[in-house]
Legacy VTK file of the C-alpha trace (Angstrom):
# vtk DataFile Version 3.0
C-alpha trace
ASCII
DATASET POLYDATA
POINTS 253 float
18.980 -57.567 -65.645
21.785 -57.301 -63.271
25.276 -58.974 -64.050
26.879 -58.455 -60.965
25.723 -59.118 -57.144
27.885 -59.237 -53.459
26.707 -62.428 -51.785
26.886 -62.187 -48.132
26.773 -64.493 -44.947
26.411 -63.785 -41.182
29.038 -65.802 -39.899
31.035 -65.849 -36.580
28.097 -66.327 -34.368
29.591 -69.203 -32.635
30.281 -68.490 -29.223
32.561 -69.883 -25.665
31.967 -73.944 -26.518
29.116 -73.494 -28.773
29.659 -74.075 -32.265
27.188 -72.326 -34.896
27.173 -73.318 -38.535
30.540 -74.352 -40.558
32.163 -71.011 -41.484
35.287 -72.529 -42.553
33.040 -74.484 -45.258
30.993 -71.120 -46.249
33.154 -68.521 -46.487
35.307 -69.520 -49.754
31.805 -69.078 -51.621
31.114 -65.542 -50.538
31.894 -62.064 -51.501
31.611 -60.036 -48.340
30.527 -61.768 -44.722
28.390 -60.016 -41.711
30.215 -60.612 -38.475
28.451 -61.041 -35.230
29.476 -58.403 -32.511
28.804 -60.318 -29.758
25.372 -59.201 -28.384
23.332 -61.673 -29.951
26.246 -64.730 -30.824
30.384 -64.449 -31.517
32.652 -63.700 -28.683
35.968 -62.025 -29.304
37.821 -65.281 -29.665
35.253 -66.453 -32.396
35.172 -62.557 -34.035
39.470 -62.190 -34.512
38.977 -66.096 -35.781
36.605 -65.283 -38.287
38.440 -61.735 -39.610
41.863 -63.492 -39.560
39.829 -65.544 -42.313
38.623 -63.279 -44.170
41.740 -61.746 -44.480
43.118 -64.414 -45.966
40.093 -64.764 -48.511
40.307 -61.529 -49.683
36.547 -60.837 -48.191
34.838 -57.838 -47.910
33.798 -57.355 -44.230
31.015 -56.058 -42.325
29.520 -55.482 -38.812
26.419 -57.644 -37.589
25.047 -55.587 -34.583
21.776 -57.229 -32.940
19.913 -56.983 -29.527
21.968 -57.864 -26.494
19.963 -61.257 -26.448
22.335 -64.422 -26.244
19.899 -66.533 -25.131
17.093 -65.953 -27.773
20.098 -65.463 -30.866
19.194 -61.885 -30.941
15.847 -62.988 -33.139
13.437 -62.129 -30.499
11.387 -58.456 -31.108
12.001 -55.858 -28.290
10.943 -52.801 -27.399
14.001 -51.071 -26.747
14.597 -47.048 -25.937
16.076 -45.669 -29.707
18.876 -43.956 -27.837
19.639 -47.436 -25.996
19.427 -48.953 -29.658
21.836 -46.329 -31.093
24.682 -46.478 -28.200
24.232 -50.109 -28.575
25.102 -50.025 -32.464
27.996 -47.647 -31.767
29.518 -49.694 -29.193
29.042 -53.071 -31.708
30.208 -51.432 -35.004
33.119 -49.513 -33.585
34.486 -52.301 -32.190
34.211 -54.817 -34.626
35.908 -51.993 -36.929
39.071 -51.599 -34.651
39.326 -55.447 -34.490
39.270 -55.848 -38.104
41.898 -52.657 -38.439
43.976 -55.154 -36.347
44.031 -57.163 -39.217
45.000 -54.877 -42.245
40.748 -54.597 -42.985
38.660 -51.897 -43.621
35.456 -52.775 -42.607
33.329 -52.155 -45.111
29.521 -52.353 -44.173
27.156 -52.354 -41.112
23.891 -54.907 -41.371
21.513 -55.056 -38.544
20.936 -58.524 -36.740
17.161 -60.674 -36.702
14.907 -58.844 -34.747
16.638 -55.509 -35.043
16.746 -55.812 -38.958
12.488 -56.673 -39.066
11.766 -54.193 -36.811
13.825 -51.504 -37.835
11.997 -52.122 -41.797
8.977 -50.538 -40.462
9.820 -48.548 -37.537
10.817 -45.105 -38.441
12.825 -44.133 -34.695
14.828 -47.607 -34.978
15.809 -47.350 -37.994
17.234 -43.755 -37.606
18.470 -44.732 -34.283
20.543 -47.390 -36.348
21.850 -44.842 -38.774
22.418 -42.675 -36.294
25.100 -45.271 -34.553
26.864 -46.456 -37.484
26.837 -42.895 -38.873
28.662 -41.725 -35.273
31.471 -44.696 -36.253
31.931 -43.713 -39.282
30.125 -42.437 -42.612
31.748 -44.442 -44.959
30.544 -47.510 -44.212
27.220 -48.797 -46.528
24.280 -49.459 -44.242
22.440 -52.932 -45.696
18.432 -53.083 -44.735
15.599 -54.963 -46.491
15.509 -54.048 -50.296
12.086 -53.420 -49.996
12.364 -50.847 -46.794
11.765 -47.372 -47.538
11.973 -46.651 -43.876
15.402 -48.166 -43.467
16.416 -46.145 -47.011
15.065 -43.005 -46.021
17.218 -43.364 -42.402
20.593 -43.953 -44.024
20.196 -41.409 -46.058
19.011 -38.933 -43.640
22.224 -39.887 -41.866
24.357 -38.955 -44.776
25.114 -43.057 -45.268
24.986 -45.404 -48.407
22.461 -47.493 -48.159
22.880 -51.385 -49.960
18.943 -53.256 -50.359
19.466 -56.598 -49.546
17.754 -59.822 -50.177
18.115 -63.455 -49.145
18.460 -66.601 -51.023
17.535 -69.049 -48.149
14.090 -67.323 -47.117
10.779 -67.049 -48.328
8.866 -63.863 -49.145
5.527 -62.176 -47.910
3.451 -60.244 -51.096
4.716 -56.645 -49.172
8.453 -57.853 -49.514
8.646 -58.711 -45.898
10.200 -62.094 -45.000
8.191 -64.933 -44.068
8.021 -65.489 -40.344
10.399 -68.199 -39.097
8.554 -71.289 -38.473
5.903 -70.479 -41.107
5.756 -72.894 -44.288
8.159 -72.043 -46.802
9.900 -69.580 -44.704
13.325 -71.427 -44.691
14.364 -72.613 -48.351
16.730 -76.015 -47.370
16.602 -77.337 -51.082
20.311 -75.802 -52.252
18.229 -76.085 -55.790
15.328 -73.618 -54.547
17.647 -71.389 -53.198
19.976 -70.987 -56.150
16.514 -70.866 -58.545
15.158 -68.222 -56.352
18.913 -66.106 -56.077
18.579 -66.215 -59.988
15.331 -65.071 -60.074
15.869 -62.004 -58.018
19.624 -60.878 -59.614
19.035 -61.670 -62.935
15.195 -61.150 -63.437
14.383 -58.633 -60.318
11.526 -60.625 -59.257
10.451 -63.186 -56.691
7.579 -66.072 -56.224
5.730 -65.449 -53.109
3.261 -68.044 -51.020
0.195 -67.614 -53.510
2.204 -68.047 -56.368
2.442 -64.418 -57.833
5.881 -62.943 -58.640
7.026 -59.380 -56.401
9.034 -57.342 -58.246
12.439 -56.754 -55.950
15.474 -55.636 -56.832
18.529 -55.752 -54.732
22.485 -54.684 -54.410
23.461 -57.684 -51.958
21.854 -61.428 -51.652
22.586 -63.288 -48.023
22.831 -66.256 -46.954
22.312 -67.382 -43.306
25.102 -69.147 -41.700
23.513 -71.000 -39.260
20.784 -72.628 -41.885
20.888 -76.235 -42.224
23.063 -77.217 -45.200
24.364 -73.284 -45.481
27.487 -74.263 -47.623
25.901 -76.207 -49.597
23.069 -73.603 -50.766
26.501 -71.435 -51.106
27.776 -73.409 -53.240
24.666 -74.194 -55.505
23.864 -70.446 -55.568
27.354 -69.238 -56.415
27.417 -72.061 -59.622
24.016 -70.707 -60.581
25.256 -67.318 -61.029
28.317 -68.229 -62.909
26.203 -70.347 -65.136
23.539 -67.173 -65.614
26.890 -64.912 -66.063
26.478 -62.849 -63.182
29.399 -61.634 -61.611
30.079 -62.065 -57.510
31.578 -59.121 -56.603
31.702 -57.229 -53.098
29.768 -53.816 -52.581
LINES 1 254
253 0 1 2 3 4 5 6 7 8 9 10 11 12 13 14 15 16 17 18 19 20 21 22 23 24 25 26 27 28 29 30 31 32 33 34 35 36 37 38 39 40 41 42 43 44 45 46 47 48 49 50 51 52 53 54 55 56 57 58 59 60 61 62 63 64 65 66 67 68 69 70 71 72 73 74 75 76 77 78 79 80 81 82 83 84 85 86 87 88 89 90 91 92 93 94 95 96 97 98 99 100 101 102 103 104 105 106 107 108 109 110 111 112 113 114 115 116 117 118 119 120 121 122 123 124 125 126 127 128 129 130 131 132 133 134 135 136 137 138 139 140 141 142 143 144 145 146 147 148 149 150 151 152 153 154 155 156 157 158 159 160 161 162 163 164 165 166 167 168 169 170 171 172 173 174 175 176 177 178 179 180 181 182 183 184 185 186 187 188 189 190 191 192 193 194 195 196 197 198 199 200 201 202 203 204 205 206 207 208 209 210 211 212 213 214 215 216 217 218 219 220 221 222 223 224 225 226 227 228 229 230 231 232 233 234 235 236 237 238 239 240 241 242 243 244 245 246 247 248 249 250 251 252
């Protein structure tokens, strides 16, 4: 049984005139937040907004690299050259860690955007190619995949990085640990009484209920919830009660 747990967001993924999600309602719930880069959502505006805020939290902050796909938020599958993928991680993580030096923070974490994150699960050269990019900015930052990725594992390590298995609160689960696809019943979890039922399950029990009504056994180091999912602060919220009533600890990586 775990008593302790980082509960994460990805957050500043508005962008220009377009407003994504309610940060400013989110963030006092979290731990640590994942902040867009500005390939997939977040512009620099939006990016020294959101660090100047977590600042004054007292958040733990990571990088949120993704495709360089504003239109489709970064969520649509490519099939993009590994050493394309890797520059393009570089380029993201470094500079979201000089912007958040700017601020007195260390950033502390690098986790993969949508697409980038599923694919990179089960695909051996995107994965490393990942590793390989945040490794080049810097090797003390903890590389967060999918707790049940042995591919994305097997990459940080290979890369000489600390790697954090991460889960999700808000989203429903295959029977191989895979996320449901988006769009697919039960995929989303909108109830903030599901979510926080299924964020105890995992942390305290290490298990979860998938589609045919079986429990997966999965065991993580960091839960997430997604900032732009209907009602986000309010699943916060109900999660972040249910693990002080189950007396488990929020604490950043």
């Amino acid at each position: 049984m775990a008593t302790r747990i980082d509960l994460n967001a990805d957050v500043g993924e508005s962008f220009g005139a377009w407003t994504l999600g309610d940060d400013a309602a989110l963030l006092p719930s979290l731990s640590s937040i994942n902040v867009a880069c500005g390939f997939h959502a977040g512009d620099p505006r939006v990016i020294d907004a959101t660090l100047l805020e977590a600042a004054r939290l007292g958040l733990a902050v990571g990088a949120h690299p993704g495709y360089a796909d504003l239109r489709g938020f970064g969520r649509r599958p490519m099939r993009a050259d590994p050493a394309e993928v890797e520059a393009d991680v570089l380029y993201q993580v470094c500079a979201l860690l000089g912007m958040a030096r700017s601020r007195g923070l260390a950033l502390a974490h690098v986790k993969p955007h949508g697409a980038l994150y599923n694919q990179a699960a089960t695909d051996p050269a995107l994965a490393t190619a990942i590793a390989r990019g945040v490794a080049r900015c810097s090797r003390e930052l903890v590389l967060i995949g999918l707790a049940s990725s042995t591919v994305m594992r097997e990459a940080a390590a290979a890369a000489g990085l600390r790697y954090a298995r991460e889960a999700f609160a808000d989203r429903g689960y295959a029977g191989d640990g895979s996320l449901l696809p988006r769009g697919a019943p039960g995929a989303l979890l909108l109830d903030p009484r599901a979510a926080a039922a299924q964020a105890v399950d995992i942390v305290r029990d290490g298990h979860v209920r998938t589609p045919d009504g079986s429990w997966l056994r999965l065991e993580a180091d960091t839960l997430c919830l997604h900032g732009d999912t209907p009602g986000a602060p309010a699943i916060a919220t109900a999660v972040r009660a249910a693990f002080e009533a189950a007396g488990v600890r929020v604490l950043p990586l």
